[in-house]
KEKE-3310 file (N, C-alpha, C; in steps of 0.2 Angstrom, whole numbers, plus 5000, padded with zeros to 4 digits):
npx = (5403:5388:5380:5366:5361:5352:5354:5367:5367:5359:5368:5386:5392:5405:5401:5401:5395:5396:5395:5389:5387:5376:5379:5379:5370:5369:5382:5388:5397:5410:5408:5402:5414:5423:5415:5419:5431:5427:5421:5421:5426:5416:5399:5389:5383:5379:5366:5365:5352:5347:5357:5363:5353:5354:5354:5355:5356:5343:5341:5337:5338:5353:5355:5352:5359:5371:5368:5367:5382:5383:5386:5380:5366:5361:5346:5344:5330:5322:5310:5309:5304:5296:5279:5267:5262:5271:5284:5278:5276:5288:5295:5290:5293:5306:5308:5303:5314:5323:5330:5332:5337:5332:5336:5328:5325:5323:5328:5338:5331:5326:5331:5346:5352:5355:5343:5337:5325:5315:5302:5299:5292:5290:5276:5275:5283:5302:5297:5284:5285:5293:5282:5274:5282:5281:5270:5268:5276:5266:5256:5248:5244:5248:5237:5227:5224:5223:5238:5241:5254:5266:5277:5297:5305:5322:5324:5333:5335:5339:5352:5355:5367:5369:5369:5364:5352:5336:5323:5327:5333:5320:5311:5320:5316:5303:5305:5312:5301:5292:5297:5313:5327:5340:5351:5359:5371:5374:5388:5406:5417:5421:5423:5420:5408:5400:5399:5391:5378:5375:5373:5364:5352:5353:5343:5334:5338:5342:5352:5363:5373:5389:5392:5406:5417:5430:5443:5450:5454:5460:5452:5439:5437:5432:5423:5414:5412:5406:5395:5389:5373:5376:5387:5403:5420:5434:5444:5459:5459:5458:5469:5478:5476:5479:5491:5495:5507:5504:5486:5477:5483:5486:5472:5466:5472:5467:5452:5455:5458:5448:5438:5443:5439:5426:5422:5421:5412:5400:5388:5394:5403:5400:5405:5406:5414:5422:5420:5430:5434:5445:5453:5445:5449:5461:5462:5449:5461:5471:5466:5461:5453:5450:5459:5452:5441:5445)
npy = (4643:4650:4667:4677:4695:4695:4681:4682:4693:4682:4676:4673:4681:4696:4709:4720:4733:4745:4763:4770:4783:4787:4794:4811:4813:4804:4797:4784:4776:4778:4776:4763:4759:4762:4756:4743:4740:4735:4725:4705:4714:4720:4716:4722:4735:4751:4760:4777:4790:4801:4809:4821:4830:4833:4833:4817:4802:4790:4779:4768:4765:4767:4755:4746:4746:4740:4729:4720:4719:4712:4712:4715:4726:4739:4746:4762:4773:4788:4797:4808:4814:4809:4806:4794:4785:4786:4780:4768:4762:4763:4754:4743:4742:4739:4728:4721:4723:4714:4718:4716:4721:4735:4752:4762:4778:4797:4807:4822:4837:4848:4861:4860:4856:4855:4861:4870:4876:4867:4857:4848:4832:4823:4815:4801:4795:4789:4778:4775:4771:4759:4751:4751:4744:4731:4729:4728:4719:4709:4708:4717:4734:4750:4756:4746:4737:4720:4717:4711:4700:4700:4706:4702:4711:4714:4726:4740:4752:4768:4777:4786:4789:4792:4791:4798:4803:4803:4804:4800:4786:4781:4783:4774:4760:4761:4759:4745:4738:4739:4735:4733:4726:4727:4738:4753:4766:4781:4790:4782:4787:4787:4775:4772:4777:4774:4761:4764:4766:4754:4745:4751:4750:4736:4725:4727:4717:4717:4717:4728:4739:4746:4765:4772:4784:4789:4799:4814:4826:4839:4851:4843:4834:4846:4851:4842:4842:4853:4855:4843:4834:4823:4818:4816:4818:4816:4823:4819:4814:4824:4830:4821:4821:4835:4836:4828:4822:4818:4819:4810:4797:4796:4798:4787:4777:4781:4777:4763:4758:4762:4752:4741:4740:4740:4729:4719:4724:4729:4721:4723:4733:4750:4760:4775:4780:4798:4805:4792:4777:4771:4769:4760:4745:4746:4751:4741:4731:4734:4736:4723:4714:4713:4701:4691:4688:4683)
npz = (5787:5781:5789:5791:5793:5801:5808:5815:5823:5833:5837:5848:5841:5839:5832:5818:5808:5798:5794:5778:5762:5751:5736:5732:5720:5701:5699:5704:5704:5711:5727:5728:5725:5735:5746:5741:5749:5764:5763:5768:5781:5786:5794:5789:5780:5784:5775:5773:5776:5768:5776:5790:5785:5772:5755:5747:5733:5736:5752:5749:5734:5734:5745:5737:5725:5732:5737:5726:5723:5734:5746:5761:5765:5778:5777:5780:5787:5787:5799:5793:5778:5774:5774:5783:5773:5763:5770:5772:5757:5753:5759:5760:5744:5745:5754:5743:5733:5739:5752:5768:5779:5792:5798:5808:5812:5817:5811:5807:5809:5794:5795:5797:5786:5767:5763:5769:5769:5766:5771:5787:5790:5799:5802:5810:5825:5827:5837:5834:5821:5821:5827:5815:5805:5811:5811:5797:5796:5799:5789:5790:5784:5790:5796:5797:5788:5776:5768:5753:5753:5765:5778:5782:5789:5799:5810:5815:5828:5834:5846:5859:5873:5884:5902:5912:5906:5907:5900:5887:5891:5893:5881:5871:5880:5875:5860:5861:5867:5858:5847:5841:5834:5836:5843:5837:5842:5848:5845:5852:5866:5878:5889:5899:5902:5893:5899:5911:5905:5896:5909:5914:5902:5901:5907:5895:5887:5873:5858:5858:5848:5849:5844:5835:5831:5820:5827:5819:5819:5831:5830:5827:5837:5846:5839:5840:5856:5859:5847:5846:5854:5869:5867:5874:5874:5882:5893:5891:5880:5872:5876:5870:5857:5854:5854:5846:5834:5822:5816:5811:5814:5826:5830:5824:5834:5847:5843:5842:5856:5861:5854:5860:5871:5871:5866:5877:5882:5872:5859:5847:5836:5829:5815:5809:5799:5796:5777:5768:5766:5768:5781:5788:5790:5793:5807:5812:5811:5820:5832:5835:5830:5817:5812:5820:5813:5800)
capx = (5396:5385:5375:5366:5364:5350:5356:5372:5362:5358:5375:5387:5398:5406:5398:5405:5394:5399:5391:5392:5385:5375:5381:5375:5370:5368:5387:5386:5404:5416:5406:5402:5421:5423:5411:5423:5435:5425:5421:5424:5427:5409:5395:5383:5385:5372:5366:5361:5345:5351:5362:5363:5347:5361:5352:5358:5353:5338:5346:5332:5342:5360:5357:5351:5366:5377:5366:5370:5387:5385:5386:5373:5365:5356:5342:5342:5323:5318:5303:5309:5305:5291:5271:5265:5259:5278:5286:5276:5277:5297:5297:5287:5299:5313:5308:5303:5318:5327:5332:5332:5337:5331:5337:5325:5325:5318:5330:5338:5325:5328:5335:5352:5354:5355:5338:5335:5318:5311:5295:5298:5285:5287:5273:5276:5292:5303:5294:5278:5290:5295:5276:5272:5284:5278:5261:5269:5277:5260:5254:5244:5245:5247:5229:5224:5218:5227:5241:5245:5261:5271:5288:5300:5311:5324:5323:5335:5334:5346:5351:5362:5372:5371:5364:5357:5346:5329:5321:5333:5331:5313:5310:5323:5314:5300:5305:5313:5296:5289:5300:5317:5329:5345:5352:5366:5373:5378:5398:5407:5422:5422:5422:5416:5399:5396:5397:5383:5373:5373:5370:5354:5350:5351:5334:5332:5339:5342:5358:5367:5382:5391:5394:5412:5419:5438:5442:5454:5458:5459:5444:5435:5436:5432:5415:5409:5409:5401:5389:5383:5371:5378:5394:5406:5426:5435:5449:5462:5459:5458:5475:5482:5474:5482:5500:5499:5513:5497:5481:5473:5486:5482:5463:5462:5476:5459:5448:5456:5459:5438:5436:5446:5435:5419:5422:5419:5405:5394:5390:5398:5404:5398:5411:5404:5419:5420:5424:5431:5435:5452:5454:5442:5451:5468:5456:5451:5465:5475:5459:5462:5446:5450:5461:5450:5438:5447)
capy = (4644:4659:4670:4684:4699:4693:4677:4685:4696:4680:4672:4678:4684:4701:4711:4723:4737:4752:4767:4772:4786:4787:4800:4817:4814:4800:4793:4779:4771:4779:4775:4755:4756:4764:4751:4738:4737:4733:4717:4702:4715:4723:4713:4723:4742:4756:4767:4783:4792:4809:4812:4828:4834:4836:4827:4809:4796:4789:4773:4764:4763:4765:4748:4740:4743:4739:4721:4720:4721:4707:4716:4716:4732:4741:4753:4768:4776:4792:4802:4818:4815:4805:4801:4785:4782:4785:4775:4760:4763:4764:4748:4737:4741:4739:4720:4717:4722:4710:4721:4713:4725:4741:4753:4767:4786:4803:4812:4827:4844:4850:4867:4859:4853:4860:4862:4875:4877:4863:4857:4841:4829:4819:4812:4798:4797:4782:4773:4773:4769:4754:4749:4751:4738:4727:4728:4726:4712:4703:4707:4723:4742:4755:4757:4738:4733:4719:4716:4706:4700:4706:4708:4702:4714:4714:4733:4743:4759:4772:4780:4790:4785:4798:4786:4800:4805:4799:4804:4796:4781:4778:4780:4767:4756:4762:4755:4739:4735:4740:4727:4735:4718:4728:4746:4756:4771:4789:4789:4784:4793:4786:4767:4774:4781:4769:4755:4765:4765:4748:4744:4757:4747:4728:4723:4726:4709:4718:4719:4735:4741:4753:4769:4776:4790:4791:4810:4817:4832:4844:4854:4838:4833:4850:4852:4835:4841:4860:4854:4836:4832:4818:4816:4816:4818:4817:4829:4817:4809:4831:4834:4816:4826:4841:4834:4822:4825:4816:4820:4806:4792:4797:4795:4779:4772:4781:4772:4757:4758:4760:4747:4734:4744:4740:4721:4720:4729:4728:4716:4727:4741:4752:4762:4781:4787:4805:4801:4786:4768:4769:4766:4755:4739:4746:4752:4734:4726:4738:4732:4713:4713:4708:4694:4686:4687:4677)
capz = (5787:5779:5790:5787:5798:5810:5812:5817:5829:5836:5837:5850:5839:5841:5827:5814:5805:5795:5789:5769:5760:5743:5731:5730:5711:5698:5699:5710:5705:5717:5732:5727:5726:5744:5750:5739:5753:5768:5757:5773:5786:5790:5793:5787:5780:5784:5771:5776:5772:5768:5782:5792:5781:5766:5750:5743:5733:5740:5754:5743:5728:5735:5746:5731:5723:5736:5737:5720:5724:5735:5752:5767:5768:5782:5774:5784:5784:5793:5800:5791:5774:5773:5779:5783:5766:5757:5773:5769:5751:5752:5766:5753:5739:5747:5754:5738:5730:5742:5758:5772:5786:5789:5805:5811:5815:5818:5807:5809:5807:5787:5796:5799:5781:5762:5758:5774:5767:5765:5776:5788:5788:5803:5803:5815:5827:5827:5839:5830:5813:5823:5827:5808:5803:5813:5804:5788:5795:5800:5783:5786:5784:5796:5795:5799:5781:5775:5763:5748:5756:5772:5777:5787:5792:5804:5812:5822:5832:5839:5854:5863:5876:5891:5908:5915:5902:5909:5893:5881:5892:5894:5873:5871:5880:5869:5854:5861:5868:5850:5843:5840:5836:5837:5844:5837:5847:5847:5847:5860:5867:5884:5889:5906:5903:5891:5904:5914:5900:5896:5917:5916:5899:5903:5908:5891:5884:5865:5855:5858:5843:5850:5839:5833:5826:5823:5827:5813:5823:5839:5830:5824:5844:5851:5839:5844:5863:5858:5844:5847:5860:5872:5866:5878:5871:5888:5890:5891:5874:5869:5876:5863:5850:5855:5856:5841:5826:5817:5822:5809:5816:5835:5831:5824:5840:5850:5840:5841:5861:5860:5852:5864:5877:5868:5865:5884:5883:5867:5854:5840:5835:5822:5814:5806:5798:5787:5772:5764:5772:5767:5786:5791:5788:5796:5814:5817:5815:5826:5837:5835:5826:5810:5813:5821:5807:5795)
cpx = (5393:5379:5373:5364:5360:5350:5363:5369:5361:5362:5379:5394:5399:5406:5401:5399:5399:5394:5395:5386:5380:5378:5375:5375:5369:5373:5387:5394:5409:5414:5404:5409:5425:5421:5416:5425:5432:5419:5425:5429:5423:5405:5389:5385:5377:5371:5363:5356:5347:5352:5363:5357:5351:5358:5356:5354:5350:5344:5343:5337:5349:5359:5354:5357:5371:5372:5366:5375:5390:5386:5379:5371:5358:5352:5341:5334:5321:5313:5302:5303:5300:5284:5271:5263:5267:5282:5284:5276:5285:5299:5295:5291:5305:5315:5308:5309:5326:5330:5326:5331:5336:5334:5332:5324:5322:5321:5331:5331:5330:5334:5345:5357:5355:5350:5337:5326:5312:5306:5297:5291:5283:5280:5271:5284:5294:5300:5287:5281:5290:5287:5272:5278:5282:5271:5262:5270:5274:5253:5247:5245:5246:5238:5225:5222:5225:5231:5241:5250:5265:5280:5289:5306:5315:5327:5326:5333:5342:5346:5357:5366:5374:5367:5361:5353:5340:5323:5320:5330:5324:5311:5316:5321:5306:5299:5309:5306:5293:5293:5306:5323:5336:5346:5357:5366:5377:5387:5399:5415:5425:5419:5417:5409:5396:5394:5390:5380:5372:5370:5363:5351:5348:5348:5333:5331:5340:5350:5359:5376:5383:5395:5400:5413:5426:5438:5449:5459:5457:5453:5439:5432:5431:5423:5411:5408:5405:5396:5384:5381:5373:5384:5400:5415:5430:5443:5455:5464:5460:5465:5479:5481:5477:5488:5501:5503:5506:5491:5478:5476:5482:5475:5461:5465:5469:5454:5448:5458:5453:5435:5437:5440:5429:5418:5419:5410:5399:5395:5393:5400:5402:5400:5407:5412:5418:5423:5424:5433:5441:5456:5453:5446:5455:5464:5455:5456:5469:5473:5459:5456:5446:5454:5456:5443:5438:5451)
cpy = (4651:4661:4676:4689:4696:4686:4679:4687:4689:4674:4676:4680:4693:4705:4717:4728:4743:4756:4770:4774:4787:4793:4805:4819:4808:4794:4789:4773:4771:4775:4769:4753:4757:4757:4744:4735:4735:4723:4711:4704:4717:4718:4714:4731:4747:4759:4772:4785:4800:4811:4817:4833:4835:4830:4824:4807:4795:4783:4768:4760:4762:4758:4744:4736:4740:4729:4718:4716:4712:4709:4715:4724:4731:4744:4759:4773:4782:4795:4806:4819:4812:4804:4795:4780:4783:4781:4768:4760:4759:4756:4744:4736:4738:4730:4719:4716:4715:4712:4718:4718:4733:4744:4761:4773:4791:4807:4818:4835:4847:4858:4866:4857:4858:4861:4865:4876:4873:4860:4850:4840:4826:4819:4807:4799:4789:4777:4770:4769:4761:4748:4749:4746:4732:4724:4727:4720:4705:4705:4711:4729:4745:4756:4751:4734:4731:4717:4710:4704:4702:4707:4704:4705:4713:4723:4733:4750:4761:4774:4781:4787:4787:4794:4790:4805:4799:4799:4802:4789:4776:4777:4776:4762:4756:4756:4748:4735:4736:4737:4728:4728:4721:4735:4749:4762:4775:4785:4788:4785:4791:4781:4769:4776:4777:4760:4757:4763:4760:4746:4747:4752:4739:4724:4721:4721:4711:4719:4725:4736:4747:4759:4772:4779:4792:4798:4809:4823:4835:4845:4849:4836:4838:4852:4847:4837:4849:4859:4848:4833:4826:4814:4818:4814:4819:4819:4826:4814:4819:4831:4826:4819:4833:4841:4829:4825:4824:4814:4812:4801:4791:4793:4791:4774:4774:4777:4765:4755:4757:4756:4741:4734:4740:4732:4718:4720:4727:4722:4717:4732:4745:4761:4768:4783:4792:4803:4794:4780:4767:4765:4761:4749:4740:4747:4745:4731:4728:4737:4724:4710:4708:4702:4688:4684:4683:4672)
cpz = (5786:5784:5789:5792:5806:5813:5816:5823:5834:5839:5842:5847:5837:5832:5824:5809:5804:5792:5782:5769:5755:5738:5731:5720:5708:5699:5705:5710:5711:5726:5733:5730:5732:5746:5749:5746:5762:5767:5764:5779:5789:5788:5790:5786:5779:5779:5773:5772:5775:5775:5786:5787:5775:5760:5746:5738:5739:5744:5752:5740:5730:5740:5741:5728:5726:5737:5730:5719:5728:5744:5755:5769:5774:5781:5781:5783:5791:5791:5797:5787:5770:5777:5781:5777:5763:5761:5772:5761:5750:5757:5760:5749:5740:5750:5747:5732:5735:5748:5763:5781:5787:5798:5802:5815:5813:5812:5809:5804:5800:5790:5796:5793:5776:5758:5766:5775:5767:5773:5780:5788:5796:5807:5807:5819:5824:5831:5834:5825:5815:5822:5821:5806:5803:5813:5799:5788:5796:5795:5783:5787:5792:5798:5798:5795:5779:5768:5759:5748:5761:5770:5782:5788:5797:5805:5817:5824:5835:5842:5857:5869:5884:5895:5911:5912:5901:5903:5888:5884:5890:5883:5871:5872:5877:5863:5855:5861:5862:5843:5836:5839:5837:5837:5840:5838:5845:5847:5852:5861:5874:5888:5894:5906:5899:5892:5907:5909:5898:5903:5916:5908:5897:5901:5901:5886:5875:5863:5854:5855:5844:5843:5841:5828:5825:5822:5822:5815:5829:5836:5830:5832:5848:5847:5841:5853:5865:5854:5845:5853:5863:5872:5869:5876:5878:5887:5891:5883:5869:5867:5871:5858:5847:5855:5850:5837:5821:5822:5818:5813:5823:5834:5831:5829:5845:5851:5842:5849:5862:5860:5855:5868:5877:5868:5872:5885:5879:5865:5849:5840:5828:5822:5808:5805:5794:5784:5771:5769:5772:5776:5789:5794:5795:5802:5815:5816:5820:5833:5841:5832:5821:5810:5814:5818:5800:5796)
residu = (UNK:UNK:UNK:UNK:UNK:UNK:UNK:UNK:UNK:UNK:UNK:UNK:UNK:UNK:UNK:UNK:UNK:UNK:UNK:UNK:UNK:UNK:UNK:UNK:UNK:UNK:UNK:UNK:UNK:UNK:UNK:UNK:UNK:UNK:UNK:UNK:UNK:UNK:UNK:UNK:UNK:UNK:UNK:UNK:UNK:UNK:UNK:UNK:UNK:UNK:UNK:UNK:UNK:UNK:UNK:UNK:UNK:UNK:UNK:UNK:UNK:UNK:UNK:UNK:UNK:UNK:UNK:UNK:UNK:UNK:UNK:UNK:UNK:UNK:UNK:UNK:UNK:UNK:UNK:UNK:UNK:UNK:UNK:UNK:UNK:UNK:UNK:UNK:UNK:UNK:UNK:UNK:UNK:UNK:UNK:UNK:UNK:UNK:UNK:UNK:UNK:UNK:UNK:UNK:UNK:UNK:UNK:UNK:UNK:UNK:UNK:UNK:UNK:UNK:UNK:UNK:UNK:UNK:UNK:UNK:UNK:UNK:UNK:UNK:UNK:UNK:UNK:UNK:UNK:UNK:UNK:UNK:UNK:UNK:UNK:UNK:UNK:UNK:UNK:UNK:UNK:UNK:UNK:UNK:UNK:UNK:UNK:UNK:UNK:UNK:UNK:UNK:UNK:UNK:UNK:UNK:UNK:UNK:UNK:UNK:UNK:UNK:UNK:UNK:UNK:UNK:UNK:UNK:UNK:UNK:UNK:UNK:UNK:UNK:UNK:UNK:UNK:UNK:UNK:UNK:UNK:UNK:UNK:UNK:UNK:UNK:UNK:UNK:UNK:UNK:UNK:UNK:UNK:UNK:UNK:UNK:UNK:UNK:UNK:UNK:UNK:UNK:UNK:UNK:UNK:UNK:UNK:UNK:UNK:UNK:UNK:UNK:UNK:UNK:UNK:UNK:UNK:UNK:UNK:UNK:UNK:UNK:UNK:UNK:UNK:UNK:UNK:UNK:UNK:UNK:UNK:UNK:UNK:UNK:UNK:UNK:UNK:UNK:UNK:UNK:UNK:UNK:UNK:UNK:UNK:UNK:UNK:UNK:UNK:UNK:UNK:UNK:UNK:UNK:UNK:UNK:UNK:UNK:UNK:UNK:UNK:UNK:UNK:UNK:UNK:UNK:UNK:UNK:UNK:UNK:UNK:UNK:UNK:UNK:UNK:UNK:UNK:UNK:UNK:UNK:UNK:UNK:UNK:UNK:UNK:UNK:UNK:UNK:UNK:UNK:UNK:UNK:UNK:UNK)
# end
């Protein structure tokens, strides 16, 4: 039987995204061909919307082509880079070309990117973002005046992962109540805290896919617990990093210990690797994943 992502979402079957990039430039072949092999392993693959501030292809165009292709994409759309008028502009189009799923965020600030100069916009946050779909999707503007046609999106939201971040929590429940259908989450690194997290999120009653990042090395480890807020690499999982022959192999046996962890836990996992997917595949099955996928 064919489903598609938000009937899945509403199945309880144990969920499968990926994040994929667009190209910095026009060539769009290598990176179809990356996506190629996640082909009847991910259920749905994200496209970023210029990632770390670092400009791409729009995730417009690249999930077009990747629906093209035949894949389910996730349109990735943030606050940074756009008003209210080019957010609904770009949301319009993007149903109309056939997309389906969109996930929702603030964006990092253009300082952290490769255009340093450039001016954000955010014009609304993600919650707002949320509560503007949800007008599109009842066929009128952000404004109240109504459309020639709505949408129906199916819209997710992000969020960290630290339980006692009261902050973090309370706009979580934000944008559930503002009519988020599904969450996907900072990295996780440590089953344990993101048990709390789920416990302190519950109530909430929404689809929660936990995010992973297979680590690659000691340093790759050691910036994620100096540079990224809420990410928690716990110093047992450091010292297997620190003692591996191979740090990539170690990483994705981490990964894939993670991921049993997660099954437990969430409804999915959703898999941020750097670079290319050449792994992905091999991570779940080392997982038990993919067997039990086909």
């Amino acid at each position: 039987m064919l489903f598609n992502f938000r009937e899945k979402l509403n199945s309880r079957k144990f969920l499968v995204t990926v994040e994929v990039s667009p190209p910095k430039g026009t060539r769009f072949s290598a990176p179809l061909e990356d996506a190629y092999q996640l082909k009847g392993v991910a259920d749905a693959l994200n496209v970023t919307d210029n990632q770390c501030s670092i400009m791409h292809m729009s995730s417009l165009a690249f999930s077009k082509l990747l629906l093209d292709q035949g894949h389910e994409p996730i349109m990735q759309l943030t606050c940074r880079d756009r008003n209210r008028i080019g957010l609904q502009s770009d949301l319009l189009g993007a149903y109309a070309l056939g997309i389906r799923n969109i996930c929702l965020m603030t964006g990092d600030h253009p300082i952290c990117g490769d255009h340093p100069g450039s001016k954000p916009v955010y014009d609304l946050d993600s919650v707002q973002l949320i509560e503007l779909v949800r007008k599109l999707d009842s066929d009128t503007d952000f404004a109240g005046k109504r459309l020639d046609g709505g949408t129906s999106f199916c819209a997710g939201a992000v969020s960290g992962i630290d339980p006692k971040n009261i902050m973090q929590l309370i706009k979580l429940e934000k944008k559930v109540r503002s009519g988020a259908d599904f969450i996907q989450t900072q990295a996780v690194y440590d089953a344990s805290i993101f048990e709390e997290f789920m416990e302190a999120v519950n109530h909430l009653e929404v689809p929660v896919i936990a995010g992973l990042i297979p680590l690659k090395s000691l340093s790759m480890a050691e910036y994620m617990n100096k540079n990224i807020s809420g990410i928690h690499v716990p110093d047992e999982i450091m010292l297997r990093m620190k003692d591996a022959s191979s740090p990539i192999e170690e990483g994705l046996s981490i990964a894939s210990d993670t991921i049993k962890e997660l099954t437990k836990l969430s409804r999915g996992v959703h898999i941020m690797p750097i670079g290319s997917q050449k792994n992905t595949s091999r991570l779940l099955s080392m997982a038990g994943i993919l067997e039990k996928r086909t």
